[in-house]
C-alpha positions as CSV (number, residue, x, y, z in Angstrom):
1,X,-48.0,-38.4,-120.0
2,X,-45.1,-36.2,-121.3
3,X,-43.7,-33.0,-119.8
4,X,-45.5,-30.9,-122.4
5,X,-48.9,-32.3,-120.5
6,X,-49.8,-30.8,-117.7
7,X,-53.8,-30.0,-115.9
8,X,-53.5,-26.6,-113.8
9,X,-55.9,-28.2,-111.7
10,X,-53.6,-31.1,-110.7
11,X,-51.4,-30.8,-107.3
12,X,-49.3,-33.6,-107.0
13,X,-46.8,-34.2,-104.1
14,X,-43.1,-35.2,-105.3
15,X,-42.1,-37.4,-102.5
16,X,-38.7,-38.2,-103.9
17,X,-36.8,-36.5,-106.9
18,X,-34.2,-37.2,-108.1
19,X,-31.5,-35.6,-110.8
20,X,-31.3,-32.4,-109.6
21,X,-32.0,-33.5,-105.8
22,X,-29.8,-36.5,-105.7
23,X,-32.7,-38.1,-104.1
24,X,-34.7,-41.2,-105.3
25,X,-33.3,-44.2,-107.0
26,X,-31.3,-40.9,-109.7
27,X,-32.1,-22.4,-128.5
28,X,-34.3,-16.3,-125.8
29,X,-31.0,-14.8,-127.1
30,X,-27.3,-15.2,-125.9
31,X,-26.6,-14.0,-122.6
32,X,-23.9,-11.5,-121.9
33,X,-22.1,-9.8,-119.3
34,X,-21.2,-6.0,-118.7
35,X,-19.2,-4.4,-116.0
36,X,-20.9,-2.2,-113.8
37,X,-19.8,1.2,-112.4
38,X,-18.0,-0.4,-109.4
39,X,-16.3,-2.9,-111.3
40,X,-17.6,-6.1,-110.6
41,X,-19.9,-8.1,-113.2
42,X,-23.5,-8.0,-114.1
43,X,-24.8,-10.8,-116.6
44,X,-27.8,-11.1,-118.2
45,X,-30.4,-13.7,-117.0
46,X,-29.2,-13.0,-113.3
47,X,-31.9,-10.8,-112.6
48,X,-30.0,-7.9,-111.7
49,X,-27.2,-9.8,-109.2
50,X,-24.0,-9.8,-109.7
51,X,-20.6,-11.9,-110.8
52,X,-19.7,-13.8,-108.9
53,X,-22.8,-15.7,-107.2
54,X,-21.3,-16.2,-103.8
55,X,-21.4,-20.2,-103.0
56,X,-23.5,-19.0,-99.8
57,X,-26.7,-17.9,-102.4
58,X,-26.3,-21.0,-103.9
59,X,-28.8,-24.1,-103.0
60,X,-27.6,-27.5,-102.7
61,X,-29.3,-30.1,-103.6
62,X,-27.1,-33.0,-103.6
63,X,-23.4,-33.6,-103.3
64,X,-20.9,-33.3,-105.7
65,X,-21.1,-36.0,-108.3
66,X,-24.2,-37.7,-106.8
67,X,-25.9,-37.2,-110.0
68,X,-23.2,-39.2,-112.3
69,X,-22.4,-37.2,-115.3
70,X,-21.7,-39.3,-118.1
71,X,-18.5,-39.2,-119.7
72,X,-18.1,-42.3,-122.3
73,X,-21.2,-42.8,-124.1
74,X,-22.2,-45.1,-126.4
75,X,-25.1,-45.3,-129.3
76,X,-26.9,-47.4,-131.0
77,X,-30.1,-47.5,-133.7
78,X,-32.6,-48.1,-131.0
79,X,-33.5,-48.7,-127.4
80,X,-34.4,-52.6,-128.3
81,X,-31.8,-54.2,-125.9
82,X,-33.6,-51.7,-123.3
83,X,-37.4,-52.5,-123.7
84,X,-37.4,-49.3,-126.5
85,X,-38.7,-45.9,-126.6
86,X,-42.2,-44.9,-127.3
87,X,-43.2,-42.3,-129.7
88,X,-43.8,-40.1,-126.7
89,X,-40.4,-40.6,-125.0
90,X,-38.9,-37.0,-125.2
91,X,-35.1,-36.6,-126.4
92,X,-32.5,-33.9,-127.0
93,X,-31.7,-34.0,-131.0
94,X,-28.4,-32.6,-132.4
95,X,-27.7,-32.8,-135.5
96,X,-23.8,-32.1,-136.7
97,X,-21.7,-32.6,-139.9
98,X,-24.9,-34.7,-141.7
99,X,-25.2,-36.8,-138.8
100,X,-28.1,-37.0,-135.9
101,X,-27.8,-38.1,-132.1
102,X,-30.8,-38.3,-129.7
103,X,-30.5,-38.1,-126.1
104,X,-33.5,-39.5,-123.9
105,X,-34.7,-37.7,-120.7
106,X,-34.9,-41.1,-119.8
107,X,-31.2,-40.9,-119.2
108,X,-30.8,-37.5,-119.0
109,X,-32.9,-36.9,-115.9
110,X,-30.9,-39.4,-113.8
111,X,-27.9,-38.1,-115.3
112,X,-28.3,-34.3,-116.6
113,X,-25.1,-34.2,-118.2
114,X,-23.6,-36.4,-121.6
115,X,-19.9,-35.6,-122.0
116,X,-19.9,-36.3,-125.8
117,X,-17.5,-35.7,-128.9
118,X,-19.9,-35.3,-131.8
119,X,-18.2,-33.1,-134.5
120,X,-16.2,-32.1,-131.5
121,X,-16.3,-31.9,-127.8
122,X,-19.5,-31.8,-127.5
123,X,-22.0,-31.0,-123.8
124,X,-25.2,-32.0,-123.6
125,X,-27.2,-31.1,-120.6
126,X,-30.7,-31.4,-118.8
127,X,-32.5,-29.7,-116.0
128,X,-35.3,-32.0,-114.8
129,X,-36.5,-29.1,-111.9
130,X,-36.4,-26.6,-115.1
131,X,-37.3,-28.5,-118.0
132,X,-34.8,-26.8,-119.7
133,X,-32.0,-28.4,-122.3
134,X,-28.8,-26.8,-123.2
135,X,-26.2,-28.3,-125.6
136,X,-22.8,-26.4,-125.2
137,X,-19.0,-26.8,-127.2
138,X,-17.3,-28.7,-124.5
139,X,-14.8,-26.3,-123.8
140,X,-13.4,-23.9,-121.5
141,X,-10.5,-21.0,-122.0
142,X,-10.4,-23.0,-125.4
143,X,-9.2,-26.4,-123.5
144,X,-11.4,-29.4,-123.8
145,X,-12.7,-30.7,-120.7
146,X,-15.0,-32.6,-118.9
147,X,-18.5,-31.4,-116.8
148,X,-20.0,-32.6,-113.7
149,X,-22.5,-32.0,-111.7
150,X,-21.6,-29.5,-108.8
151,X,-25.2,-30.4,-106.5
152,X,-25.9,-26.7,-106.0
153,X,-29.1,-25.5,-107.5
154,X,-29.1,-21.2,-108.9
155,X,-33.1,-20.3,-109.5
156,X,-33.7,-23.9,-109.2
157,X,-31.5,-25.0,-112.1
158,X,-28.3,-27.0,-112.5
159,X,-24.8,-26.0,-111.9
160,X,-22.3,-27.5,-113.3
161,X,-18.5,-27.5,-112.8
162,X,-16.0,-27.8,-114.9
163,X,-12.9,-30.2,-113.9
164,X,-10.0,-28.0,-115.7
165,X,-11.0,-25.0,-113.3
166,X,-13.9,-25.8,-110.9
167,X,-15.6,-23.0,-112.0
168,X,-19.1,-23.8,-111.6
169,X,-21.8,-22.4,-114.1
170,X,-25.5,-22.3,-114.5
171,X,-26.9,-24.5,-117.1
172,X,-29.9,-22.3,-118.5
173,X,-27.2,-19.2,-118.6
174,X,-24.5,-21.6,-120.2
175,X,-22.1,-19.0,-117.9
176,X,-19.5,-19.3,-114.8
177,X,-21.5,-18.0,-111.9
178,X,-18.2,-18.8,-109.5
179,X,-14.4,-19.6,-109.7
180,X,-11.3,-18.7,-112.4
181,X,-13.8,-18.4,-115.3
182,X,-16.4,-16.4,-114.2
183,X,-18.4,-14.6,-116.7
184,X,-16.9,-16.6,-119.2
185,X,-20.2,-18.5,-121.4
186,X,-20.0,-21.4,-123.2
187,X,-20.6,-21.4,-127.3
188,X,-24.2,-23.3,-127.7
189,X,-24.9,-25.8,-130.0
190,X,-28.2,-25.8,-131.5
191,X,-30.1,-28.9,-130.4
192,X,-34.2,-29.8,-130.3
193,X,-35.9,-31.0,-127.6
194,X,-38.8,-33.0,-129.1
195,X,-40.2,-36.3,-129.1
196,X,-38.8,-39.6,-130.6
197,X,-41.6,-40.0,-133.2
198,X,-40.7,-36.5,-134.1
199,X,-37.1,-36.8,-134.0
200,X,-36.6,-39.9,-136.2
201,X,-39.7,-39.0,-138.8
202,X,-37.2,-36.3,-139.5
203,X,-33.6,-37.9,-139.1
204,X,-34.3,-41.8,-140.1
205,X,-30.7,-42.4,-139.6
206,X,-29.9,-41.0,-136.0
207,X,-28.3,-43.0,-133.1
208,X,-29.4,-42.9,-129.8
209,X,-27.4,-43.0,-126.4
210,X,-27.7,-46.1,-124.8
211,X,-28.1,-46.0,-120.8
212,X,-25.3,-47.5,-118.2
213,X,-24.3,-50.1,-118.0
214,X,-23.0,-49.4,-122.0
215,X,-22.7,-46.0,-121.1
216,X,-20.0,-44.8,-118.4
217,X,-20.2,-42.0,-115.9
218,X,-17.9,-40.0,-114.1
219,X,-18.0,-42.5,-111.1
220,X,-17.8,-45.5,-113.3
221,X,-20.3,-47.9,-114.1
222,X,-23.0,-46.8,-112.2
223,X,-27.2,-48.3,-113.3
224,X,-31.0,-46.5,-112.6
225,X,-34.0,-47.7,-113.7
226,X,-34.4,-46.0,-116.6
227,X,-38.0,-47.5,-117.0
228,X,-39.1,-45.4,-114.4
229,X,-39.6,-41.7,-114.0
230,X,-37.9,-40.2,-111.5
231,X,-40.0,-37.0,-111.5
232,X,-43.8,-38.6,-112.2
233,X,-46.3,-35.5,-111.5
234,X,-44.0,-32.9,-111.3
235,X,-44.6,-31.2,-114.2
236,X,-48.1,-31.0,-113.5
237,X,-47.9,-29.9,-110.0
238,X,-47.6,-26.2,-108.8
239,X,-44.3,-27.0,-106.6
240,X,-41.4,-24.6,-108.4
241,X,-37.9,-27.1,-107.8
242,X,-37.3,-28.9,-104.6
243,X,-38.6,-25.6,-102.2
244,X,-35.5,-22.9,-102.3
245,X,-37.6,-21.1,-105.1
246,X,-41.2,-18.7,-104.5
247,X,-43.5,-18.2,-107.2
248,X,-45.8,-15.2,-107.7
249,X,-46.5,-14.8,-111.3
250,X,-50.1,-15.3,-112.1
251,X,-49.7,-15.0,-116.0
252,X,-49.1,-18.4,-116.3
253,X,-48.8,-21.9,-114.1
254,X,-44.9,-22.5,-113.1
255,X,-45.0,-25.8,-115.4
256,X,-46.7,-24.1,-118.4
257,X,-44.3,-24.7,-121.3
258,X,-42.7,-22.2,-123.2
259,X,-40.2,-21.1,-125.8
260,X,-38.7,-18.4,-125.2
261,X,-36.9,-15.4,-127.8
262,X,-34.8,-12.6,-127.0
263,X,-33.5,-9.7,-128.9
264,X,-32.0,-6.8,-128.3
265,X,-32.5,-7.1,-125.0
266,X,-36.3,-7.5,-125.1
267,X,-37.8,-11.5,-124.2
268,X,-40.8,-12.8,-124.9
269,X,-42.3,-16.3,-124.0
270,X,-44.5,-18.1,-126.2
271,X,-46.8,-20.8,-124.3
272,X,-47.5,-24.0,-125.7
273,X,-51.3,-23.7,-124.3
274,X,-51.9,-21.0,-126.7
275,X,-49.6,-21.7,-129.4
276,X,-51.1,-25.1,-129.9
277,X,-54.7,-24.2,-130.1
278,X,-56.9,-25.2,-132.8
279,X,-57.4,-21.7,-134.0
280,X,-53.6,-21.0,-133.8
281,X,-51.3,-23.3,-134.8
282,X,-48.4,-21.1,-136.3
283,X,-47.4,-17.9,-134.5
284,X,-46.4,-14.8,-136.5
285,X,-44.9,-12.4,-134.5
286,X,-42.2,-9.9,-134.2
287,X,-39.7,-9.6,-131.0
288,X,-38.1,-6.1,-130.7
289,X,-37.4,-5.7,-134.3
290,X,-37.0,-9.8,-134.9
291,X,-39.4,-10.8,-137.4
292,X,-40.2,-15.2,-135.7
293,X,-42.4,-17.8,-136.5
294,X,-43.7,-20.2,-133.4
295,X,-45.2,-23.6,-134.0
296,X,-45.8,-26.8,-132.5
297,X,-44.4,-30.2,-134.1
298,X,-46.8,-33.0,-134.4
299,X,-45.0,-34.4,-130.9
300,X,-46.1,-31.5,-129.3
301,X,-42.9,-29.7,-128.9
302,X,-42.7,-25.8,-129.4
303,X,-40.6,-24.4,-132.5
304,X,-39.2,-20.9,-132.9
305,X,-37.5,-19.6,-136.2
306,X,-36.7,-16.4,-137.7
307,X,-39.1,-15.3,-140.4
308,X,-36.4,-13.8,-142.2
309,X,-36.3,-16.2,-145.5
310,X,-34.2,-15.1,-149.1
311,X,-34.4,-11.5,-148.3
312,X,-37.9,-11.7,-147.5
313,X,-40.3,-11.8,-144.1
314,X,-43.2,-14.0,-145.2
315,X,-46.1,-15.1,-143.4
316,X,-46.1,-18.7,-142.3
317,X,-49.4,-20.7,-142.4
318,X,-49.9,-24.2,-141.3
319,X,-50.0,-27.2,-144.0
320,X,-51.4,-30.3,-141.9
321,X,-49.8,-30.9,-138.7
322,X,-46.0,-32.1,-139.9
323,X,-44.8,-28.6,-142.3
324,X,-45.7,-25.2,-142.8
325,X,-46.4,-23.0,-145.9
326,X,-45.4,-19.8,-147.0
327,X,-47.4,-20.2,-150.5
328,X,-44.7,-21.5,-152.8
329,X,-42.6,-23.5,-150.3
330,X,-43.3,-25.9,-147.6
331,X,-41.5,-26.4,-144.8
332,X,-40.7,-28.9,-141.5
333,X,-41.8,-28.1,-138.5
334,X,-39.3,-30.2,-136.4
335,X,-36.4,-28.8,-138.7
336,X,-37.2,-25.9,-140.3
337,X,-36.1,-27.0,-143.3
338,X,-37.7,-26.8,-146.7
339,X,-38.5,-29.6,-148.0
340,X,-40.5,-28.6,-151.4
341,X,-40.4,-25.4,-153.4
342,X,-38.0,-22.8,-154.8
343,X,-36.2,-22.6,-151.5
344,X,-35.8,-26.7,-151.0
345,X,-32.7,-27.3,-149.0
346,X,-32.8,-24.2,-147.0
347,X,-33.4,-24.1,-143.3
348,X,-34.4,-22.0,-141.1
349,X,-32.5,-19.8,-138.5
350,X,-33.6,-20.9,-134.4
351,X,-35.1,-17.8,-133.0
352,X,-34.6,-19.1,-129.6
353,X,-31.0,-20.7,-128.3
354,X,-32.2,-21.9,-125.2
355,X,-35.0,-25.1,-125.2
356,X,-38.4,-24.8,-124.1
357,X,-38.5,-24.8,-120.2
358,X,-41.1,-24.7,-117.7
359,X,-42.5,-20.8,-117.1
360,X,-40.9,-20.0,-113.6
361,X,-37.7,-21.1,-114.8
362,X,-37.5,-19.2,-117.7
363,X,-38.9,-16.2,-115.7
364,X,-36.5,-16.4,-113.3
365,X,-33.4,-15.6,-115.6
366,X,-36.0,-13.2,-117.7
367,X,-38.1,-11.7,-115.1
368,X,-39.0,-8.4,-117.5
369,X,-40.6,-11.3,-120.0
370,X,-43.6,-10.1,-122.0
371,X,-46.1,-13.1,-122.4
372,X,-47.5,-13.3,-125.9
373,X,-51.4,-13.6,-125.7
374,X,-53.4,-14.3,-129.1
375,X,-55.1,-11.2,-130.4
C-alpha cells in the first residue's frame, strides 16, 4: 500500500519513525512575507506568527544531521542492483534541460534531503510526517550551498539549515524561519510526486538516484534498509507527526491527500477521495479568479494545472485513465503536456507549487483553506 491509500477506519500505532524523528533504523501559490506595523516580519503559511520563529517554538525531533542529507548522488537506469522498484514505489520527478531524474521515497524518507546539481544546484526534499515534497534552486543570497537537516520539526514538518549561514527554514514554506536569512525563500523548481509506473510511462529515458552505499551523505557513507518502510501505517493512522501537533478539523482525516492551489491570497485543497471518484475524474474549477484543472494520473497521484490554454479557458474532460481532452487536443495527465492536436508540444502551467501533502499539514500553513466538495 502507497501513501495515497489510506482506510479512515484504520488506527495504527507508529512504534518507531524514522526521517523526521531520527528514530528507527532512518507545486498552493508562492509564499511571501510583509512587514507588519511594528516592524518585524509576517509570512504567509505561518498562520499569523511572526519572523523570526524563536528556536524555543520549535520541536525537535532528532539531532542535527541524524537524518543524513545526501550530498553526492549518483543515478542510474534502474533499481536492479537494489532488488528494483515496483510500479507503486512513489518518487519525486524533475524534469530540466530535456532530461528526467526520479527520486524514490524509498530514499528520501531516510534521508529527506538530495543535494543535487541538475541543470544547476539543484534541492530536493521530503517530509515523511507531512507527505509533502519540495524541490528548491540550491541557493542562498545567490551562493550555492549545501542543506541539512536541522532535527527541529515547525507544524510537524522539516527544517532545514543551510551550511553557508545556519539559517534554518521550513521545508513546506521553502523560507528561513531563523538566523541571517530570515524571510528570505528559496526559488522552487517544479517537480511531480507520482509513482514510478507513472513517471517512466512518461519520461522512458529518466535516471534514478541510487541509495548509499553509491550515494554519499553529509556524514559519509552511511546505509538503511531501503527495502523497508520506515513509516508502515502512518499514513493511514489518525496520529498528526510524532505528538507536538493537535488536530481538530473534521472536514477531512489528517492523512487525506490533497493538492493544494493558492491565488491571490485565497487556498483551496482538492482531496484525492473525491477527485478520484468514478463520477469525477477531472476537476474544473476556478480559485479566486484562477481558472485550474485537477486530475488524478493512472498511479493515483493528484494533478493541478491552469486551464488557461492559447488564450482560451476550456473545459477538460477525461479520455481513458492516462490523458485528458479538451475536444480537439489531448493531453497527459502526469505532464500536462499535449500530446495530439493543434496544440501538440504545449504543456500546461502547475496550478499548485507545492506537492500533494497530507490534509493537517497543508492546513497548518493554510488554516483559512476552503475544501472543494463536488456539487
Amino acid at each position: 500500500m502507497n501513501r495515497r491509500s489510506f482506510l479512515a477506519s484504520a488506527v495504527v500505532t507508529v512504534s518507531a519513525l524514522a526521517g523526521c524523528s531520527g528514530r528507527g533504523t532512518v507545486s498552493g501559490g508562492s509564499e511571501t512575507t510583509a512587514t507588519t506595523e511594528t516592524g518585524t516580519t509576517a509570512a504567509a503559511g505561518t498562520a499569523g506568527q511572526e519572523l523570526p520563529i524563536p528556536k524555543s517554538d520549535l520541536n525537535r525531533g532528532a539531532a542535527k544531521d541524524a537524518i543524513p542529507a545526501i550530498t553526492e548522488p549518483a543515478f542510474g537506469s534502474d533499481w536492479s542492483d537494489h532488488g528494483g522498484l515496483e510500479p507503486s514505489d512513489e518518487v519525486v520527478g524533475v524534469e530540466r534541460d530535456g532530461r528526467a531524474r526520479a527520486y524514490p521515497l524509498r530514499i528520501l524518507n531516510w534521508h529527506e534531503i538530495v543535494n543535487e546539481s541538475f541543470d544547476g544546484p539543484l534541492l530536493v526534499t521530503y517530509c515523511p510526517l507531512c507527505g509533502s515534497a519540495v524541490t528548491a534552486e540550491r541557493t542562498v543570497n545567490g551562493t550555492e550551498t549545501r542543506f541539512g537537516v536541522s532535527g527541529y520539526l515547525y507544524q510537524s514538518d522539516l527544517v532545514m539549515y543551510d551550511e553557508l549561514t545556519d539559517s534554518l527554514w521550513s521545508q513546506i514554506m521553502a523560507t528561513a524561519i531563523n538566523g541571517p536569512r530570515t524571510g528570505e525563500t528559496l526559488a522552487l523548481v517544479p517537480s511531480t510526486l507520482t509513482t514510478w509506473s507513472d513517471w517512466t510511462e512518461s519520461h522512458p529515458e529518466t535516471s534514478v538516484l541510487l541509495p548509499p552505499p553509491e550515494s554519499k551523505t553529509i556524514t559519509g557513507t552511511t546505509s538503511r534498509d531501503y527495502s523497508r518502510d520506515p513509516y508502515s501505517g502512518y499514513d493511514r493512522s489518525s496520529r498528526v507527526g510524532i505528538g507536538f501537533n493537535s488536530f481538530d478539523d473534521e472536514r477531512l482525516h489528517p492523512k487525506a491527500q490533497v493538492v493544494g492551489v493558492t491565488h491571490d491570497g485565497v487556498s483551496k485543497a482538492y482531496p484525492l477521495g473525491v477527485v478520484q471518484k468514478d463520477d469525477v475524474r477531472v476537476v474544473n474549477d476556478d480559485v479566486n479568479g484562477l481558472p485550474v484543472v485537477v486530475t488524478v494520473t493512472p498511479g493515483g497521484s493528484l494533478v493541478a494545472y491552469e486551464r488557461t490554454v492559447d488564450g482560451r479557458t476550456p473545459t477538460f474532460a477525461a479520455d481513458g485513465d492516462r490523458h485528458l481532452t479538451t475536444g480537439d487536443t489531448r493531453w497527459e495527465r502526469t505532464t500536462g503536456r499535449a500530446v495530439e492536436g493543434p496544440l501538440e508540444g504545449t504543456r500546461l502551467t502547475r496550478a499548485n507549487d507545492r506537492s500533494p501533502m497530507f490534509w493537517f499539514a497543508w492546513l497548518d500553513f493554510h488554516p483559512e483553506t476552503v475544501v472543494y466538495q463536488q456539487d
